[in-house]
N, C-alpha and C positions, 0 to 999 in steps of 0.2 A: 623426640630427639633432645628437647631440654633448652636451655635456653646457653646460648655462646657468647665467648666475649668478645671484645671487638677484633681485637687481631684475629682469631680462629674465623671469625666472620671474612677478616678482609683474605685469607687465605682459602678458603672456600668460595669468595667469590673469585678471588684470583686463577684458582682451577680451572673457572669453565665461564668465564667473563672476562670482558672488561671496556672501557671504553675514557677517552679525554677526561683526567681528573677525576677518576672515578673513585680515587681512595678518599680524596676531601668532601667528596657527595656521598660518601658511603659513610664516614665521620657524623659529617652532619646529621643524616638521616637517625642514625644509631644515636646520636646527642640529643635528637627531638623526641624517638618513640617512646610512647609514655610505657610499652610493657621494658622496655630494654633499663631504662629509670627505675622501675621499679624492682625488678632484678636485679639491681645494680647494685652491690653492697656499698661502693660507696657513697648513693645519694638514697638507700634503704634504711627501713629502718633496723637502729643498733639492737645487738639482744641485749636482754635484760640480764642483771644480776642472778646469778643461782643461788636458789634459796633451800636453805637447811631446814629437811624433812625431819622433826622430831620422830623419835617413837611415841604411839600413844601408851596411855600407862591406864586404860580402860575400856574394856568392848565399847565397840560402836562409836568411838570416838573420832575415829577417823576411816574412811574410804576412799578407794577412786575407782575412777569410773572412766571405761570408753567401751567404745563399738566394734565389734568383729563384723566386717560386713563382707558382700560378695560370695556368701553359701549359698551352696545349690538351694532351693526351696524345697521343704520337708512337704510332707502329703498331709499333716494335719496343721490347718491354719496357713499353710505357706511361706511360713518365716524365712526372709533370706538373711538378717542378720540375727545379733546377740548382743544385746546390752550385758557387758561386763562388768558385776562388782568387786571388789577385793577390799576383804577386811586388813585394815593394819595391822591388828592386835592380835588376832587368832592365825592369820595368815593364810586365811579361807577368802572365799572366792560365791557368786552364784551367777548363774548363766541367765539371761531373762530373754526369751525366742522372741522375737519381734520385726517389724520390717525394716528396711533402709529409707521408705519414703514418709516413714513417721516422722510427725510433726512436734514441734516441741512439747503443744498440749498432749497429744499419745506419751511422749518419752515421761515425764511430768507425773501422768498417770499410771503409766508402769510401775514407776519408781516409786510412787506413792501405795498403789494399793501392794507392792512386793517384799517394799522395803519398810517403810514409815511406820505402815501399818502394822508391821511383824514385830520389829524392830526398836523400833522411835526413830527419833531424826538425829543424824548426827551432827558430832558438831563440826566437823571440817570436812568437804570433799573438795577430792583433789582430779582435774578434768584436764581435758588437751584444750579447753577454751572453745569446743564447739560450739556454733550455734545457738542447737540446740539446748546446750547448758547454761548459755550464758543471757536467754532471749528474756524479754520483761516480764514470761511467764513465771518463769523460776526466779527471777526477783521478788517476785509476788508471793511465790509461796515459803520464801523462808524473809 
C-alpha cells in the first residue's frame, strides 16, 4: 500500500474509527513512529545534487552496472538474475547469469573474472549504490 501522509491516515482512520481525541493521538503517534520519520521528506534525507555524466572519449573508460533480478531460473545453473554491464563509449551492453542471493564476494568475482580479466579495469563505474557495490570488498579491490 506504501506509505501515507498524515492527513490520508487521519481520513482512513476517520472511515472506520474513532474514539475521544483521537486526531491528537493519531498526530502524536505519526510524530513518534520512526518509519513515518523516515518517510517523511521533511525530516528525510535531501537528494543530492545531479551530477553531469561526461561522455567518455575511450573504451572502457567508463560503465554501469546494475541487477535485473526476479527471472524465472534457467535449467543450466539456475540463474534468476543478470548483472548488467553497459559500456559508455561503444554503447554495448553484456548480460552476466548470476543469482539474486550472491554475495558481494560472488558479484566481485563475476565482475572480475568477466570483466577485468577481458577487459582491464575501468576507470569510472557508475551503480545504484547497492550494497553489493558499495561493500568493503569492492573497496578493496580497486
Amino acid at each position: 500500500m506504501g506509505h501515507m501522509s498524515e492527513d490520508r491516515t487521519k481520513e482512513k482512520v476517520a472511515s472506520t474509527a474513532g474514539w475521544p481525541k483521537w486526531e491528537q493521538e493519531l498526530s502524536e503517534y505519526i510524530n513518534t513512529f520512526e518509519r513515518c520519520q523516515r518517510e517523511n521528506r521533511k525530516h528525510g534525507k535531501k537528494y543530492g545534487l545531479l551530477q553531469l555524466i561526461e561522455e567518455p572519449k575511450h573504451p572502457w573508460e567508463k560503465i554501469n552496472m546494475d541487477w535485473v533480478t526476479g527471472l524465472v531460473p534457467g535449467r543450466k545453473g539456475n540463474f534468476n538474475a543478470c548483472l548488467i554491464i553497459a559500456y559508455s563509449f561503444s554503447k554495448s551492453m553484456r548480460c552476466l547469469p548470476c543469482h539474486k542471493e550472491d554475495t558481494a564476494m560472488d558479484t566481485a568475482l563475476l565482475f572480475w573474472n568477466d570483466i577485468i580479466s577481458t577487459c582491464g579495469v575501468p576507470k569510472n563505474i557508475i551503480s545504484d549504490r547497492d550494497p553489493k557495490f558499495t561493500s568493503e570488498f569492492w573497496t578493496n579491490v580497486y
